[in-house]
C-alpha positions in Angstrom: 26.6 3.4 17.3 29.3 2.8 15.0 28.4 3.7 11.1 28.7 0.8 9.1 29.6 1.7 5.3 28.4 -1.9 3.6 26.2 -4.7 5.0 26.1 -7.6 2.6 23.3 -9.6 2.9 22.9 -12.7 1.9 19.8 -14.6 3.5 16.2 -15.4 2.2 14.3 -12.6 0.8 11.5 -12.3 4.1 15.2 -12.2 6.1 16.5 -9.2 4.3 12.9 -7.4 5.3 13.0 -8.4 8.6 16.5 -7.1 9.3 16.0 -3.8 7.4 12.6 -3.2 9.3 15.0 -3.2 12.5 17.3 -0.9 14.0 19.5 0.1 11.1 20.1 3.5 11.0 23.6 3.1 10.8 24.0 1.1 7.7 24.8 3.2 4.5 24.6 1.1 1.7 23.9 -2.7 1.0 24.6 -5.3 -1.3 22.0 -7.7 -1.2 23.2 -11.1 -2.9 19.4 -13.1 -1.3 16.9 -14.3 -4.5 13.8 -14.4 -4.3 12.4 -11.3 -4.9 11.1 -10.2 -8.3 12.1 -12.9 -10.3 10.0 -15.6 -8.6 6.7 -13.9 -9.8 4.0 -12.1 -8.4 4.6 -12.6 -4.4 8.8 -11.9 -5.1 7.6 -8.7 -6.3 5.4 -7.7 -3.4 8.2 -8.4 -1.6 10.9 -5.9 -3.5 8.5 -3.5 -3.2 8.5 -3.4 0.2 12.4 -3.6 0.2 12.3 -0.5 -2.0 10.0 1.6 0.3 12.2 0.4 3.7 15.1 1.5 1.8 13.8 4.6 0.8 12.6 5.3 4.1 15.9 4.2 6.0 17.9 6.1 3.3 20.0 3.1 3.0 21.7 3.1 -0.6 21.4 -0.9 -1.8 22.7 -2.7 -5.0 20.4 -5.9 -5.8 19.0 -8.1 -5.2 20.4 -10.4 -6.8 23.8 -9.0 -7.2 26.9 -10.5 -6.8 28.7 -8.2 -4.7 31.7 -5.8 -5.7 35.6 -5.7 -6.3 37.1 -2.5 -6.3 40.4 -2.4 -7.1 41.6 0.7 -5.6 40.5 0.4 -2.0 40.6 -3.5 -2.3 36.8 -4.1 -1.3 35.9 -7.6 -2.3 32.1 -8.9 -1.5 33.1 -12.1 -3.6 34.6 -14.0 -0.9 
């Protein structure tokens, strides 16, 4: 399985759990760009929490949610688009 560096995600909140639950051990770090999540109240953050722990447990490095992705100018990486 080929090792993917970023996976931008950028689907509903229950999505992002539903893909991380899965078969990702090949995923290194994530930008997730999805709402819904802390902000939203109580049941938002039920749901980061359980994003935290999947990530913690997958040992998948994330920045969000509710990020709006990267530029870097030296290698060019743009999540904007």
């Amino acid at each position: 399985m080929d090792k993917i560096d970023i996976a931008v995600f950028a689907v509903p909140a229950p999505t992002v759990l539903e893909i991380l639950n899965g078969p990702v051990e090949n995923i290194k770090g994530a930008i997730i760009i999805s709402s819904g999540f802390r902000e939203i109240g109580p049941e938002g953050k039920k749901i980061e929490i359980l994003l935290k722990g999947i990530l913690e447990m997958k040992g998948v490095r994330v920045m969000g949610p509710n990020c709006l992705g990267i530029y870097d100018t030296a290698s060019k990486v743009d999540t904007f688009l």
